[in-house]
Structure formats: C-alpha cells, structure tokens
C-alpha positions as CSV (number, residue, x, y, z in Angstrom):
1,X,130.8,119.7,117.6
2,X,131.1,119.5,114.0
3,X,130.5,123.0,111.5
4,X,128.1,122.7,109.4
5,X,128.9,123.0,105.5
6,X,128.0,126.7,104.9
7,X,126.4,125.8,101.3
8,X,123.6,123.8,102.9
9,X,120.7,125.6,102.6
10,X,119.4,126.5,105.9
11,X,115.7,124.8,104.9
12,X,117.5,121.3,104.3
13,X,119.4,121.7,108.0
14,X,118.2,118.7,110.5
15,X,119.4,117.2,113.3
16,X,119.4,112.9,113.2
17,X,120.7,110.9,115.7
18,X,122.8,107.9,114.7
19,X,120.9,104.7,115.3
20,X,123.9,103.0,117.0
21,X,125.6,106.0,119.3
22,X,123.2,108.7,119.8
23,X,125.9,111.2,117.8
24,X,123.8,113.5,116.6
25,X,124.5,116.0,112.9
26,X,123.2,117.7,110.4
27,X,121.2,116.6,107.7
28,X,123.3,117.5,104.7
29,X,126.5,118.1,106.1
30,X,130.4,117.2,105.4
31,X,131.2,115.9,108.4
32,X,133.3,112.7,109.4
33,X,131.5,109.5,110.8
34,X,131.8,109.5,114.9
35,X,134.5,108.2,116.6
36,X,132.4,105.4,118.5
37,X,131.0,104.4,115.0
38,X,135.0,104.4,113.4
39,X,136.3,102.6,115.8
40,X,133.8,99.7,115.5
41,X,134.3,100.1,111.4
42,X,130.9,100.5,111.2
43,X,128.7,103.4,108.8
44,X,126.7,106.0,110.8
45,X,123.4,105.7,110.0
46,X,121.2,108.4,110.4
47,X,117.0,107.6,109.7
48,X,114.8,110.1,108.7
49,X,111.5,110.3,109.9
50,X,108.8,111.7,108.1
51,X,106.9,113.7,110.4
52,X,104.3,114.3,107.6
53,X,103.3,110.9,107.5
54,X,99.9,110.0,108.5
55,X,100.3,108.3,111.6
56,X,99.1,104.7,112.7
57,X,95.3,104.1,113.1
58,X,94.5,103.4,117.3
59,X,92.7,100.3,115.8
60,X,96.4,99.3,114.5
61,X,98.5,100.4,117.4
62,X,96.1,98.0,119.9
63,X,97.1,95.1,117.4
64,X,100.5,95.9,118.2
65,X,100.2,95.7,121.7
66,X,98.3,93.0,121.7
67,X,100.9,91.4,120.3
68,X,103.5,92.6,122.7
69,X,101.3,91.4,125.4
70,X,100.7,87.7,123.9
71,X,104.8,87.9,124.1
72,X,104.9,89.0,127.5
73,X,102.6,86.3,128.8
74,X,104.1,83.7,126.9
75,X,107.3,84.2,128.5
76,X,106.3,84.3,131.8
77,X,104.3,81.0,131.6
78,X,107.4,79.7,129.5
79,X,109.7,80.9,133.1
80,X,107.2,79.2,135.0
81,X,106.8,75.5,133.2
82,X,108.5,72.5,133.4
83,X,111.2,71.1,131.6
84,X,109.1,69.1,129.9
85,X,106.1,71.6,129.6
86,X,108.4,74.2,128.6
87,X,109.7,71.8,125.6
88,X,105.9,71.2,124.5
89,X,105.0,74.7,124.4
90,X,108.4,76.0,122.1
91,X,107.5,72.9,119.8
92,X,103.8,74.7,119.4
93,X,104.3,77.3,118.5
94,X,105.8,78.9,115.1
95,X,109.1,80.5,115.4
96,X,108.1,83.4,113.3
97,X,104.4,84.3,115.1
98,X,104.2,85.3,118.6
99,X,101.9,83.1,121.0
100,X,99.2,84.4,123.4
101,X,97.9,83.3,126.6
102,X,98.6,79.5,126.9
103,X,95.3,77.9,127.1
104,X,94.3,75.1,129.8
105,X,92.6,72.0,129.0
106,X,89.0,73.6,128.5
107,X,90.1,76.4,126.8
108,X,91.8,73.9,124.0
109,X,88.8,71.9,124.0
110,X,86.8,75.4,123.1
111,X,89.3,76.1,120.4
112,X,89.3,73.2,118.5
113,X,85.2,73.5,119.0
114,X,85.6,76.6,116.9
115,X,88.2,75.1,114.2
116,X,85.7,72.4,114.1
117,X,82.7,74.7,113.2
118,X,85.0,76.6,111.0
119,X,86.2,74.4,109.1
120,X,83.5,71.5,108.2
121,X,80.4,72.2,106.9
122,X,78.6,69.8,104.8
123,X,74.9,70.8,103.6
124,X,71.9,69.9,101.5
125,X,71.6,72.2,98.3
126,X,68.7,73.3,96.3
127,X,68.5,70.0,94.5
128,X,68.7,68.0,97.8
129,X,72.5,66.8,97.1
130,X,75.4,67.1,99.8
131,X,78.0,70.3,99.1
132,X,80.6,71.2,101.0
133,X,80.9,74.9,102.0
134,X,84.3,76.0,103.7
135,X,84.9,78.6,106.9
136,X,84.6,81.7,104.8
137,X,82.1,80.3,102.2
138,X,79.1,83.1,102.0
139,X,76.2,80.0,102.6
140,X,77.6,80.4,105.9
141,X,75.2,83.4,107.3
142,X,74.6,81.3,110.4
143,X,77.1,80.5,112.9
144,X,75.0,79.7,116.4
145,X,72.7,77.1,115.4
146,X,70.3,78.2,112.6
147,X,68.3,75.9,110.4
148,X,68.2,75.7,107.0
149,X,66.1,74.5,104.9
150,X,66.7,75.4,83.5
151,X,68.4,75.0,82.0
152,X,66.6,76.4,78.3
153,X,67.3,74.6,75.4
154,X,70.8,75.5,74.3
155,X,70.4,78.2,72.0
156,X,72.5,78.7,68.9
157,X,73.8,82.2,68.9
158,X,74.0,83.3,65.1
159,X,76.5,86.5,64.1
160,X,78.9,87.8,66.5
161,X,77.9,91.3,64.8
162,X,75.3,94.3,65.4
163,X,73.9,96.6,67.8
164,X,73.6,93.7,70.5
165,X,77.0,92.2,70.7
166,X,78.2,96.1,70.6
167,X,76.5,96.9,73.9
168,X,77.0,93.9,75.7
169,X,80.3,94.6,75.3
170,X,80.1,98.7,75.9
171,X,78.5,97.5,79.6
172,X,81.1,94.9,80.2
173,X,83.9,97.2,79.8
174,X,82.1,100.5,81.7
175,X,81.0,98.1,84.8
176,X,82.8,94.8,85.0
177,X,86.1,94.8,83.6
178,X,88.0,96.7,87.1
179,X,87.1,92.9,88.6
180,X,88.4,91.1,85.3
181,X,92.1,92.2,84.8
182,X,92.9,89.2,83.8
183,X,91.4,90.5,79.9
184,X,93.7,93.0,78.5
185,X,91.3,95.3,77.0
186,X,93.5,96.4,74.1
187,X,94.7,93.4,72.9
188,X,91.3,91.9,72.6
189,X,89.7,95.0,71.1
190,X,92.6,95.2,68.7
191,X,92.2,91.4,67.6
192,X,88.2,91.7,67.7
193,X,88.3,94.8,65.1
194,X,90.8,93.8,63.0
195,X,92.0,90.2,61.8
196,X,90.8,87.6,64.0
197,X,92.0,84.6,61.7
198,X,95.4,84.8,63.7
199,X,94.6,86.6,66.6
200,X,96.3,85.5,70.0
201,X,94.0,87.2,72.6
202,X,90.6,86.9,70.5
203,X,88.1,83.9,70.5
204,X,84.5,83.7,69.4
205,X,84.2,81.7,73.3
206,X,85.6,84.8,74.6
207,X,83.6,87.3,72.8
208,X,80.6,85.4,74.1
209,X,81.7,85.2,77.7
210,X,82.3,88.7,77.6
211,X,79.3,89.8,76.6
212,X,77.5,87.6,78.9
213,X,79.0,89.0,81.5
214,X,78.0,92.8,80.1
215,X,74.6,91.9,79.4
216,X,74.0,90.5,83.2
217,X,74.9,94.7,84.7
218,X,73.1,96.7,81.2
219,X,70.6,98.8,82.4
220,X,67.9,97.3,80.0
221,X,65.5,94.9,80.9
222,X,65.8,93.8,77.4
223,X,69.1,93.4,76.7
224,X,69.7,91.6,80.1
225,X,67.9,88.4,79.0
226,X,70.4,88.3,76.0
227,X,72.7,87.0,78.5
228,X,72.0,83.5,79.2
229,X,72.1,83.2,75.6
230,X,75.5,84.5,75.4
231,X,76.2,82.3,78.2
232,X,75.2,78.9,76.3
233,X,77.2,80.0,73.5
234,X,80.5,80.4,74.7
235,X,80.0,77.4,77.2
236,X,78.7,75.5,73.9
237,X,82.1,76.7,72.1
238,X,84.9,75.8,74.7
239,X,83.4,72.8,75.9
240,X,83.7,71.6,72.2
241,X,87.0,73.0,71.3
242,X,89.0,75.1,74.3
243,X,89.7,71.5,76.5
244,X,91.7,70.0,73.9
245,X,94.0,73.4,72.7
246,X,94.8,75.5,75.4
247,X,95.3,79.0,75.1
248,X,95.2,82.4,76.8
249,X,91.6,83.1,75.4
250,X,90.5,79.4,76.8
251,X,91.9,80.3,80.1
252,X,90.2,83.8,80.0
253,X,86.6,82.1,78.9
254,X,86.5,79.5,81.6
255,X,87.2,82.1,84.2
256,X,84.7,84.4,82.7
257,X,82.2,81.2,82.8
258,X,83.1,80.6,86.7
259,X,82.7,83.5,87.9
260,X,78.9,83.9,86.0
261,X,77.9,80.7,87.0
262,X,79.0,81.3,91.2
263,X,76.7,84.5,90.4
264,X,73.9,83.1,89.7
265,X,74.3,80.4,92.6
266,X,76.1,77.3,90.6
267,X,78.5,77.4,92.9
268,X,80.2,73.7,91.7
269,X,79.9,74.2,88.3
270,X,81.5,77.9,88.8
271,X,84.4,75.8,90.9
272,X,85.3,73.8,88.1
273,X,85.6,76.2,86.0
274,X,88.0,77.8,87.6
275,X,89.6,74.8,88.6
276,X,90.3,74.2,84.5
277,X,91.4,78.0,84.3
278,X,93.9,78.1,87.0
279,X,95.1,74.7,85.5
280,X,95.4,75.6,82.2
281,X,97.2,78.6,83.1
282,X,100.1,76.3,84.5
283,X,99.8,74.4,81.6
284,X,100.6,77.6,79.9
285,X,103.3,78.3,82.1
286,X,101.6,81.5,83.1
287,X,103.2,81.0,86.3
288,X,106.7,81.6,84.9
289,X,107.9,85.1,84.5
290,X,107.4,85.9,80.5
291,X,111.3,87.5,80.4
292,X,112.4,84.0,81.4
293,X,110.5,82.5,78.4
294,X,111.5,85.1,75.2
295,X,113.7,82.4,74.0
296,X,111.7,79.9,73.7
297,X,108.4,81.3,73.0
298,X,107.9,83.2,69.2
299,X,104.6,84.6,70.3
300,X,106.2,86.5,72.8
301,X,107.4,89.1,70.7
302,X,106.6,92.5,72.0
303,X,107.0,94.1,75.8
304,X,102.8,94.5,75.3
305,X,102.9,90.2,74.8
306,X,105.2,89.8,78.0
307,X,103.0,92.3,80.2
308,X,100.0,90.5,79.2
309,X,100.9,87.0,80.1
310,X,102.2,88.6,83.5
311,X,98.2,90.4,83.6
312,X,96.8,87.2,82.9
313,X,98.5,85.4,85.6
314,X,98.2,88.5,88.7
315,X,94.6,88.5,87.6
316,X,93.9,84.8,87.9
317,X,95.9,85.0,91.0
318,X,93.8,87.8,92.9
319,X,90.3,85.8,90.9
320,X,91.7,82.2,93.0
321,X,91.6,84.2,96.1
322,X,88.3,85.9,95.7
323,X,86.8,82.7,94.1
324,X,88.2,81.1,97.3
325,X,86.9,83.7,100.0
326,X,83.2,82.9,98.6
327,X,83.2,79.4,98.7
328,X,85.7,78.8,101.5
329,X,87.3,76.3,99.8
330,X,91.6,75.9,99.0
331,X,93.1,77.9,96.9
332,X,94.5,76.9,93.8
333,X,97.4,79.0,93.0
334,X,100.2,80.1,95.4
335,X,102.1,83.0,95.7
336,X,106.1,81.3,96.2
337,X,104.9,79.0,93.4
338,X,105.3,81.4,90.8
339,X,108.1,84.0,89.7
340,X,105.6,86.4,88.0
341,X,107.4,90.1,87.8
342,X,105.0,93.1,89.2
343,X,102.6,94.4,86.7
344,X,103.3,97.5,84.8
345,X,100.8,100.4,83.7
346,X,101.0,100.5,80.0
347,X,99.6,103.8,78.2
348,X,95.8,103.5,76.3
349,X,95.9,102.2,73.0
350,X,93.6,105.0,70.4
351,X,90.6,105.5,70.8
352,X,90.4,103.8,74.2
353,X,88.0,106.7,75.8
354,X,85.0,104.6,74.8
355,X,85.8,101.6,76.8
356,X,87.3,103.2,79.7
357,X,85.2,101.9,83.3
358,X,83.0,103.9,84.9
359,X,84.4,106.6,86.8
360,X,87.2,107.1,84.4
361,X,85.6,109.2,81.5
362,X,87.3,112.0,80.4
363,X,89.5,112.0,83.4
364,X,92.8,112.5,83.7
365,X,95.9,112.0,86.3
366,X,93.8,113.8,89.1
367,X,91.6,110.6,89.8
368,X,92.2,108.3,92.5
369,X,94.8,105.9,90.6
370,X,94.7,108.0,87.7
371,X,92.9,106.5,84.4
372,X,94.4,102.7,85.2
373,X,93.1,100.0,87.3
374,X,96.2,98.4,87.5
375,X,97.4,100.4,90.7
376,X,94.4,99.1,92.2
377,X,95.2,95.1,91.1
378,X,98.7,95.8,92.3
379,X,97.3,96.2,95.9
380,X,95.2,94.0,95.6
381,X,98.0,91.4,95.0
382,X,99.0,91.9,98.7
383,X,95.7,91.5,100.1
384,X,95.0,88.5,98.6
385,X,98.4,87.1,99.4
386,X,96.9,87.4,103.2
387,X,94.3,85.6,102.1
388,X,96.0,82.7,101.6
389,X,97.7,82.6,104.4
390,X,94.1,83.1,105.9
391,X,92.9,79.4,103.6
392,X,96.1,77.7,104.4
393,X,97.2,78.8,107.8
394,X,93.9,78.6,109.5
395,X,91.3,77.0,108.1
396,X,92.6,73.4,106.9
397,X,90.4,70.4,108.4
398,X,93.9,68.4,109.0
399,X,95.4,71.0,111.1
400,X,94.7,70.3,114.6
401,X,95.4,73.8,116.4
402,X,95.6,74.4,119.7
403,X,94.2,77.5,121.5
404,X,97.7,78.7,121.5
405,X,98.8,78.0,117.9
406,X,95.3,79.0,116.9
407,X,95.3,82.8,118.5
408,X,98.7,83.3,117.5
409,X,98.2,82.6,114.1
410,X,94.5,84.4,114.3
411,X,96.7,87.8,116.2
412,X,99.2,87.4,113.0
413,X,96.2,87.7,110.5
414,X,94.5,90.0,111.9
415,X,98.1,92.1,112.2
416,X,99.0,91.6,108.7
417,X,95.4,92.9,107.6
418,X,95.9,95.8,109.2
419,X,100.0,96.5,108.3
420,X,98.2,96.1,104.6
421,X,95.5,99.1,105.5
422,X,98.0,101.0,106.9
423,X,100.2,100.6,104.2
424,X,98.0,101.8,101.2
425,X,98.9,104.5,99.1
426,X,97.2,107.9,99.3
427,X,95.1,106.8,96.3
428,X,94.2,103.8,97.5
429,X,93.1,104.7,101.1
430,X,89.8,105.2,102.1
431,X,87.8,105.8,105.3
432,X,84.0,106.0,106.4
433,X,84.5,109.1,107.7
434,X,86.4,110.5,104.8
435,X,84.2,113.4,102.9
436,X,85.7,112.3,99.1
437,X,83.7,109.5,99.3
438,X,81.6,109.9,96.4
439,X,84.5,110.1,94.1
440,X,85.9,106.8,94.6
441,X,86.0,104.6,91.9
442,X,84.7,101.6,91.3
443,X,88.3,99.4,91.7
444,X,88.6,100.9,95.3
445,X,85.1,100.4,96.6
446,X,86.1,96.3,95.2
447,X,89.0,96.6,97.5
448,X,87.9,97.8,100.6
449,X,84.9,95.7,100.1
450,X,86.8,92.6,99.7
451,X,89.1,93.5,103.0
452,X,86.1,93.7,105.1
453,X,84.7,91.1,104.2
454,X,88.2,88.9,104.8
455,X,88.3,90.4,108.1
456,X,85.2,89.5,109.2
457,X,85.3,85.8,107.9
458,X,88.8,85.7,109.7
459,X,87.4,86.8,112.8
460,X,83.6,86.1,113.0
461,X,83.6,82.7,114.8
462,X,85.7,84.3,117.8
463,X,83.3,86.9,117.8
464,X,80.1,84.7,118.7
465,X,81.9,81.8,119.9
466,X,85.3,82.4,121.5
467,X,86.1,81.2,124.8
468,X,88.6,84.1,126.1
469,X,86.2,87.2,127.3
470,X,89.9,89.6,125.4
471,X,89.8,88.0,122.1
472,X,85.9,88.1,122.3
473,X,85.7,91.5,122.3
474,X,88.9,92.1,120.1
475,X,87.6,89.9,117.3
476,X,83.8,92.0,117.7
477,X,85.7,94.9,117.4
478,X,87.2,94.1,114.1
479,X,84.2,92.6,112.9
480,X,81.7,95.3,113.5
481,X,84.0,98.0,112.5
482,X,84.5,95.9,109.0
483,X,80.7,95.7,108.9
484,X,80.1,99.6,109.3
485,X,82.9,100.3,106.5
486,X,81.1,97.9,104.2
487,X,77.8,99.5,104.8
488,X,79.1,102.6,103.9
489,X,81.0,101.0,100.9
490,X,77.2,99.8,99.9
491,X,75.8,102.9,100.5
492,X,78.3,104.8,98.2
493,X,77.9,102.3,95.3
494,X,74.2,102.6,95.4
495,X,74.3,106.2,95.2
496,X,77.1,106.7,92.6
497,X,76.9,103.8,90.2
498,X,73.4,101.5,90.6
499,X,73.6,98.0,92.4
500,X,72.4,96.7,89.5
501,X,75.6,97.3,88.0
502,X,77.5,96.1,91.1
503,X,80.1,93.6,91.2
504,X,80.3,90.0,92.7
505,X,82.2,90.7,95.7
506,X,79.6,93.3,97.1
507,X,77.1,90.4,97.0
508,X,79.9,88.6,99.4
509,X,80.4,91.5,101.7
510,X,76.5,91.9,102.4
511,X,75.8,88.7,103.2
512,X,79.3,88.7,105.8
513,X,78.3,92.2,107.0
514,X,74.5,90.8,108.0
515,X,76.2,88.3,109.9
516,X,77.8,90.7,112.0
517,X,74.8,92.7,112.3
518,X,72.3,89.7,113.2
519,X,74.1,89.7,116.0
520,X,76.0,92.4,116.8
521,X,74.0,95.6,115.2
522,X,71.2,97.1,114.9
523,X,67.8,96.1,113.2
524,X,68.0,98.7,111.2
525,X,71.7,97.6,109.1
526,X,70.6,94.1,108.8
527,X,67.3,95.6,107.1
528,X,69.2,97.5,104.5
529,X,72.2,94.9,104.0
530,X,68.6,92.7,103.1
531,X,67.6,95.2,101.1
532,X,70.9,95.9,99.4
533,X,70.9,91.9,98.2
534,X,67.5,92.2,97.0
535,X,69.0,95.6,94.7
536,X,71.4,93.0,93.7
537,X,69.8,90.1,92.9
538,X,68.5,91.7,89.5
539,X,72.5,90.9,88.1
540,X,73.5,88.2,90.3
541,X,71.3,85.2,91.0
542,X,73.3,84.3,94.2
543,X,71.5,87.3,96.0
544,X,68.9,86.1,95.6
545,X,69.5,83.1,97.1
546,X,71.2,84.6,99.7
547,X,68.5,87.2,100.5
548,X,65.8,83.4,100.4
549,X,67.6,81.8,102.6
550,X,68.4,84.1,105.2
551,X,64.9,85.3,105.3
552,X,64.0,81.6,106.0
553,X,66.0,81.1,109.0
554,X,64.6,81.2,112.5
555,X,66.5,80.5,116.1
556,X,66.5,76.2,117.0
C-alpha cells in the first residue's frame, strides 16, 4: 500500500477509489498512478463526493426510476416484437429520450385525444370574435367539458416632469422592475437625469411605458388612474415614431406595452406587441453576442454598453417564454439561435438605494441573492429554456405523437423540471415547508411561481384525462404538489408585499393552481386561489376576467 506524504494534514486525509480499478488512496497524497490504470495509459481518477450536499428530493428520485423503468419495459417489448414491429418502434422514438410502456391501439387513440385537447382550442372572446388559446394558455381553467360563455379618448400627456411622473416611476422600480430586466435601471436613470438629447437607453415612449406600468401596482387610488393615461401616451409615441427607427428603447416600450395590455386582458393586442419587440430585437442583432460586434458598432463603447445589450436580449428571452406560457402560443425566440454570453452582476451606480426593489432596502450581501436580481434572471434562463422545449416538443398541432413518443417526451419534461429544482443554488431554493419563508424576495417568489405553474400546464391534461392508471397518478402528483407550493407562494406575497403590488405571473399561477384544485383539492384552496384573483384584479385586469369567467362556469 502506498505511504502517505507526511506533510498532508491529517484533516485533508481521504480515501477515493479510482473510478476505473477500485485502487483506492489518499486524498492529497504523492503517490504513483496504479499499475492497472499505467498499463492501460490511462489517468487515475479519483471523484469526490460531497457528503454535505443536500441530497435528492424522493419526488426527484421516483422520476428517476420512472425512467429506468420506462427503459426496462421498452426493452423487453423491443425483445419480444417482430422484425418489423421492432423497426417501427426504434424509428419512434428519440434517440436521446427514453420510451415508456408501448401503448396498444386504444391507448394511442387516448393519447392523441389528449394532444388533441391540448393543443387546439379555438373560442369566442368578449367581443364575440374567434381567438385561439394554446395548451398552457391561462383561458384554459376548464379541461373536462365546461361551458363558457374604452377605449377613452386618447389623452395628451403634457410634461414628463413633477411629483407624478416621480412616483410612477419610484413604484415601478420598488415593485415591477425584478420581472423587467430587460430595462437597465442605471442607464436609463442616468440618461433620464442628465442629457436626454443623445441618450441611447432613454425615450419619452419609454418613460411613459414605465410609468404606466408603476402607476398600475402604487398603493394610491389616485395615482393608479394616472396609468391609462401614461399608457396612451407612450402607445401614442411609438406608434408614430418607434416602427420606423428601431432602437433599444423601442424594443423596451413595446415589451413594456405587451405585457400591460395581456394584464389587463388584451391578450392579441399584448401578442403583437411582443411579436414587434422580439423582432426588433433581431433586427438589432440583440441575438448576437455584443463582444462579437465592438468592431462594428461605435455605440458599443464601454463593458456597461456590451452588458446591456446582453440584459436586453436574456430579458426578452425569459419575457418570450413567460409571454408564451400565458397564452400558449409558440415562442418567438430560441435558445441555439442566439450566441448571447451569460449575464454579469455589475455594481450600483450612486445613489441607487432609492430605486432598489422591494425587499432590497438597505440590505446587503446577507439577502437571498444579495442586492441583485440578476442571480435570480440567470436561473431563470434555464427554466425557461425547458419551457421551450415544453412549446416545441409537446404542444405543436402538426406533431402527431403517439402514446409512446408522447410519455417519453412528457417523462423527459417532467425530469428536466425537476434536475432544474434540484439544481438551484442555496439562494435560490425554496420549500413550503421551509421556515425563512417570509424573507424571500420578490424575484424568487416570481420563480418558483412560474415553475409551478409550468409543471402543472405540462402535466394537467394527464392528470384528468390520461389513459394509463401510473401516469394518472404520477402526473396528479406533480400537479397537486405544484398547486400547494404556489398557494403557499400566494400566501407569502400577500402577507409580505400586498397583491396589489403583485406581478403578472402570480395572476397565471392562480388561475393553473385552481385548476388543480377544482378537481383535485379541497373547497377550501379553490376559495382562496378565487379570492387571491379578486386581490389582484385591482392591478391587473386579466384577474378579473379570470375570476368572471370561472365563477360562470357550471358542469355540461
């Protein structure tokens, strides 16, 4: 056996076992590779484990077998087929996902029942006019066979000055900007304060998005109904001037625009919206890493300029998703599309304490993420990268799954959801059960709201509706577990920051969690999910609709 090195430390001294040979060592020491490992020219390698690690959740572990098991079956049916069955079921199935049980000819029929009822879903709106609604669009609260049933004078907005303008923006930066990274705070504020001839991130349309979008969450009456006359102006402005000069303020005003008008129900008007940002952000070139671009670009002077354009695009990104989710409709941008470098934390500009979010005054490193919300986007990023998968892979009209393409790509989903839970960093985790609750911020409750409410769009028509008794209760696991955890979420919001100040995608995780409750729950969560959306509807218009129409449905 080899000695140990006799400087080692005794507190650094651990046995590993080589991966290929079982030759086991010390951590730390001097000694040769094995012999097994020399004579094959080959490195020992020697992992460590981190026994401090939190281990895997149960709910993550029964994925994994799952998995295995889908594996297991699949082979043996493969052992068992024909020569030409065997060729028809290797040509169904992705190389890269694992299949589960092979389904006969009435359990195909059921599955391409439920991709029907996922994925079309054409319906009468307010104003008696066919719109389409997608598999994960929030009009869908009904899955087994419910029934459903101003515009002012544009008003000229004089002065961009005064007391008004100042608080609108105070209340966009303390309770909506964690959701609208795609603004760089500092850039704008600088440019909005000091020359604005010549300013690259400053527009009058902006302003006046902005503060729209502050005025909907300010905690006076008063100051609320400023916001639809913000609105008009900045939709007045860029409609005029931002189509024919894009820019990266026009990009940041139509997004602003979309996502006020979805709130408040417009749901095609807030689509093409976004539509015209996303586009204009290729136009831009957005989509190309800035580094790539320094030589060809003059206004990309500064690292701040380059890490900006990269912000612009991660946020639009992570919007395209979210925007996507709640409409269940395609996305618009795609992850291998683009080149975009990861985004980096820059430090405050001066004077920044006053526009910090909520739940970052006066704090310091200690906070969950520290004082950025960047950590937060970052993560973010990943999820919403499964959410593509979730609008491409699954969900398309034209792809005609069947029940054995369809679970496996549903058991890879619902695998890569929960690798992304798993996977958070300390700061970013959170539990129902855990007792800091109360100090989470408002980025994180955004993010754990919008992964339970993808999980339970992913899963919810296999829930009420699928045809195999296993993933039946697999998919209700997943979806009342999401549903408890976004009650919770709800709950914490309410009590720490107001659901008057609470953002869009909380609106989108009630009305997915009351679907899972109709059903699944209790009285008692449906009736404060209701009331939650009626708490809402005070910012966000769409509540309100939401809160209408499900109180208007009764059973066929």
């Amino acid at each position: 056996m080899p000695q140990q090195s006799p400087d080692v430390p005794s507190k650094h001294r651990r046995r590993l076992s080589c991966k290929r040979c079982q030759y086991r060592k010390f951590k730390c020491s001097r000694t040769e590779p094995c012999g097994k490992c020399m004579a094959a020219d080959v490195k020992c390698e020697y992992p460590v484990i981190d026994r401090k690690r939190t281990p895997a959740s149960s709910e993550y572990a029964l994925s994994l077998e799952r998995r295995v098991q889908s594996l297991e079956s699949f082979i043996t049916s493969l052992r068992n087929a024909s020569h030409k069955e065997r060729e028809r079921m290797l040509l169904s199935v992705p190389a890269d996902q694992l299949p589960n049980l092979p389904a006969d000819d009435q359990g195909q029929r059921e599955a391409l029942k439920i991709h029907e009822r996922s994925s079309t879903n054409l319906e009468l709106d307010l104003d008696g006019s066919l719109i389409f609604h997608g598999a994960t669009s929030i009009y869908r609260v009904e899955s087994h066979g419910y029934s459903q049933s101003r515009r002012n004078p544009l008003l000229s907005w004089a002065g961009s000055e005064g007391d008004v303008v100042i608080r609108a923006l105070t209340d966009f930066f303390r309770w909506q900007y964690p959701y609208f990274m795609f603004v760089y705070r500092e850039a704008f504020l600088r440019d909005h304060f000091g020359d604005r001839k010549d300013s690259k991130y400053w527009s009058a349309a902006l302003l006046m998005a902005l503060c729209a979008l502050g005025a909907m969450v300010a905690s006076d009456d008063k100051q609320r109904r400023f916001s639809e006359q913000f609105f008009l102006a900045a939709e007045s402005i860029i409609m005029v001037s931002g189509l024919a000069k894009p820019s990266i303020p026009t990009v940041q005003t139509f997004l602003c625009l979309a996502f006020y008008e979805i709130g408040r129900g417009n749901l095609s008007k807030g689509w093409s919206f976004s539509g015209i940002a996303f586009r204009m952000a290729q136009d831009l070139g957005l989509q190309r890493d800035p580094d790539n671009w320094v030589p060809h670009d003059p206004s990309l002077g500064t690292h701040e300029d380059g890490e900006i354009r990269r912000r612009i695009y991660w946020g639009c990104y992570n919007s395209d998703k979210l925007i996507s989710l709640i409409l269940g409709r395609p996305v618009h941008l795609v992850y291998d599309a683009a080149e975009v470098d990861a985004l980096k934390i820059l430090p405050d500009g001066p004077a920044m304490e006053y526009w910090r979010p909520v739940g970052f005054e006066g704090n310091g490193g200690d906070t969950m993420g520290g004082i950025s919300n960047i950590p937060f986007v970052q993560e973010q990023i990943r999820l919403s990268r499964i959410v593509e998968s979730m609008m491409t892979v699954l969900f398309p009209i034209r792809i005609n799954q069947d029940a054995i393409s369809r679970t496996s790509n549903l058991d890879k989903l619902n695998l890569e959801l929960l690798r992304w839970y798993e996977s958070l960093p300390t700061f970013a985790k959170w539990t129902r059960w855990d007792t800091t609750n109360l100090n989470a911020v408002p980025g994180l409750i955004a993010l754990h709201l919008f992964y339970n409410s993808a999980r339970i769009a992913l899963n919810h028509d296999n829930a009420v509706a699928g045809h195999d008794e296993t993933e039946r209760n697999s998919a209700c696991q997943y979806c009342t577990t999401s549903a408890q955890n976004i009650i919770t979420l709800v709950r914490t919001y309410r009590v720490k920051y107001d659901l008057r100040h609470s953002p869009l995608v909380l609106v989108y995780a009630c009305v997915q969690a009351i679907r899972v409750v109709s059903t699944l729950g209790t009285p008692e969560e449906e009736e404060y999910l209701t009331q939650a959306l009626g708490e809402c509807s005070g910012t966000w218009a769409l509540a309100s609709q939401m809160q209408l129409r499900l109180a208007t449905m009764s059973p066929q």
